[in-house]
N, C-alpha and C positions, 0 to 999 in steps of 0.2 A: 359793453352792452349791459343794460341792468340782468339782474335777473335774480329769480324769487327762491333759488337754491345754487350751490356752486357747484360744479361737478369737478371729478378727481382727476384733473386732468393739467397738463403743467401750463403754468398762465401767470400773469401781473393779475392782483386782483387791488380796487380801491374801496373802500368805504367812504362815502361823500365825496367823492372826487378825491380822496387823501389817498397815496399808493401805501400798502402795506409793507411797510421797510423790515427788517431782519432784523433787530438788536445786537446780535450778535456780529455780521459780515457785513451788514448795511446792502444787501442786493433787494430785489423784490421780485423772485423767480420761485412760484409756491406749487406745489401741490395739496390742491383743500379735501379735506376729509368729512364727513359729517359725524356727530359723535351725539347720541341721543343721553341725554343725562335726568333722573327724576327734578322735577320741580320742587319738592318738599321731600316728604321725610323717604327713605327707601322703602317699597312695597305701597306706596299711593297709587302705582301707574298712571302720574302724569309725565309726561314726557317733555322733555325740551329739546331741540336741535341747539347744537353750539360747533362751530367748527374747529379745525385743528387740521392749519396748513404746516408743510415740512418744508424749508427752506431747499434749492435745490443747488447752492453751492455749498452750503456748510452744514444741512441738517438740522439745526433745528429748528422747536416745533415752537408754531405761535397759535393759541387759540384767541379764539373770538365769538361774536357772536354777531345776528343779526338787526341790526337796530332799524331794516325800515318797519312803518309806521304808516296808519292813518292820519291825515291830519284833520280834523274835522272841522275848522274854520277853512280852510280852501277846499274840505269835501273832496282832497285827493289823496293818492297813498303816495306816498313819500319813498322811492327805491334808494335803498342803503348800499346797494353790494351789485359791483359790477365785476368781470372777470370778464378777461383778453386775454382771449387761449394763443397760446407761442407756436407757429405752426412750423412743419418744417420747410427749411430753406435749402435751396440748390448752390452749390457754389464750384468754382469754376480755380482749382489754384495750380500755380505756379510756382517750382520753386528752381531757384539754382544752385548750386553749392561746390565746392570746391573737393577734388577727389584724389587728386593726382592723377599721374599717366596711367597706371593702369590697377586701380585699388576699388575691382568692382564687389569685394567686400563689405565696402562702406555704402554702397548704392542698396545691395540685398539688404543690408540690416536695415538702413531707413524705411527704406519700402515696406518691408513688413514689416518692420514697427508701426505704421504709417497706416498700413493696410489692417492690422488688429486692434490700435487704439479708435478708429474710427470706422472700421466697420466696411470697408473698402473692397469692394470685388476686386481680381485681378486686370478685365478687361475696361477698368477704369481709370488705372495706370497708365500713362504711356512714358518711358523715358528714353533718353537719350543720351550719351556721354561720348563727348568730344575735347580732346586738348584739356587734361586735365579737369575740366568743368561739368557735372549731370546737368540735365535739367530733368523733373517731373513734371509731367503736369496730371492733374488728379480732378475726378470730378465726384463729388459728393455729397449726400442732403442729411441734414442735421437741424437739430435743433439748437443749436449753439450759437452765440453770436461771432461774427466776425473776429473781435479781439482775441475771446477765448479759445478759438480756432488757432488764429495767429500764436498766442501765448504756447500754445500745447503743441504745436509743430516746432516752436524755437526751444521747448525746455527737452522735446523727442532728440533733435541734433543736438542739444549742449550734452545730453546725455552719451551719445555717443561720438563725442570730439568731431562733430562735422560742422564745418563753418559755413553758412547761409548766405551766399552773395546778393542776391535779389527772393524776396520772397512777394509773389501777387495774389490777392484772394478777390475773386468779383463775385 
């Protein structure tokens, strides 16, 4: 959606339809800042807005500025700057893992691992373990995408030597 200032809030933002990419990580996941700077010399008080979005997997920071624009042969303004706020998402996972016969040690530590890296109530847990195998299943809302969901629950069990049989995110 255009709009005539950006708000601080986490979002894809484009200028001309162009996504603003990270130099750094190559993502385009920002939160935009406003940053008022003088026009000329310090103590004129004119004032400029220029932004300064933070990258939101790697940090850092990209400024910019606003370039929409009157145009005065089409007699329209010309919107430069859009921003697509990232709302949060529900998700619905599954997971199974391998535990042995009876090593509900390794079920506790996931789980609260599980339950502190993401934020997790208890009552949104439910699991089960039968025949060597847990299953979890976890309900959760994030702002994250799916991937990096996936990525951070498999680096959660490599960390603590549990093998992941099926893993499902809807």
């Amino acid at each position: 959606m255009s709009v005539d200032y950006l708000s601080p809030e986490k979002s894809r933002i484009t200028i001309f339809d162009e996504p603003v990419i990270c130099s750094f990580c190559s993502h385009d996941v920002y939160i935009p800042y406003e940053v008022f700077v003088n026009v000329e010399q310090p103590g004129v008080g004119v004032r400029h807005v220029r932004y300064l979005a933070i990258c939101q997997h790697c940090g850092q920071a990209k400024q910019f500025g606003d370039p929409s624009h009157y145009d005065s042969e089409k007699e329209d303004f010309i919107w430069a700057l859009n921003q697509y706020l990232i709302s949060i998402r529900s998700y619905r996972i599954k997971i199974l893992f391998y535990v042995g016969k009876t090593n509900n040690d390794k079920i506790t530590s996931f789980t609260n691992k599980l339950m502190q890296d993401f934020d997790i109530e208890k009552e949104d847990i439910k699991i089960r373990n039968s025949k060597g195998i847990a299953e979890l299943q976890i309900k959760i809302s994030s702002l994250n995408e799916i991937q990096n969901i996936r990525t951070h629950i498999m680096d959660i069990a490599r960390r603590l030597y549990i093998t992941i049989k099926e893993l499902i995110i809807k």
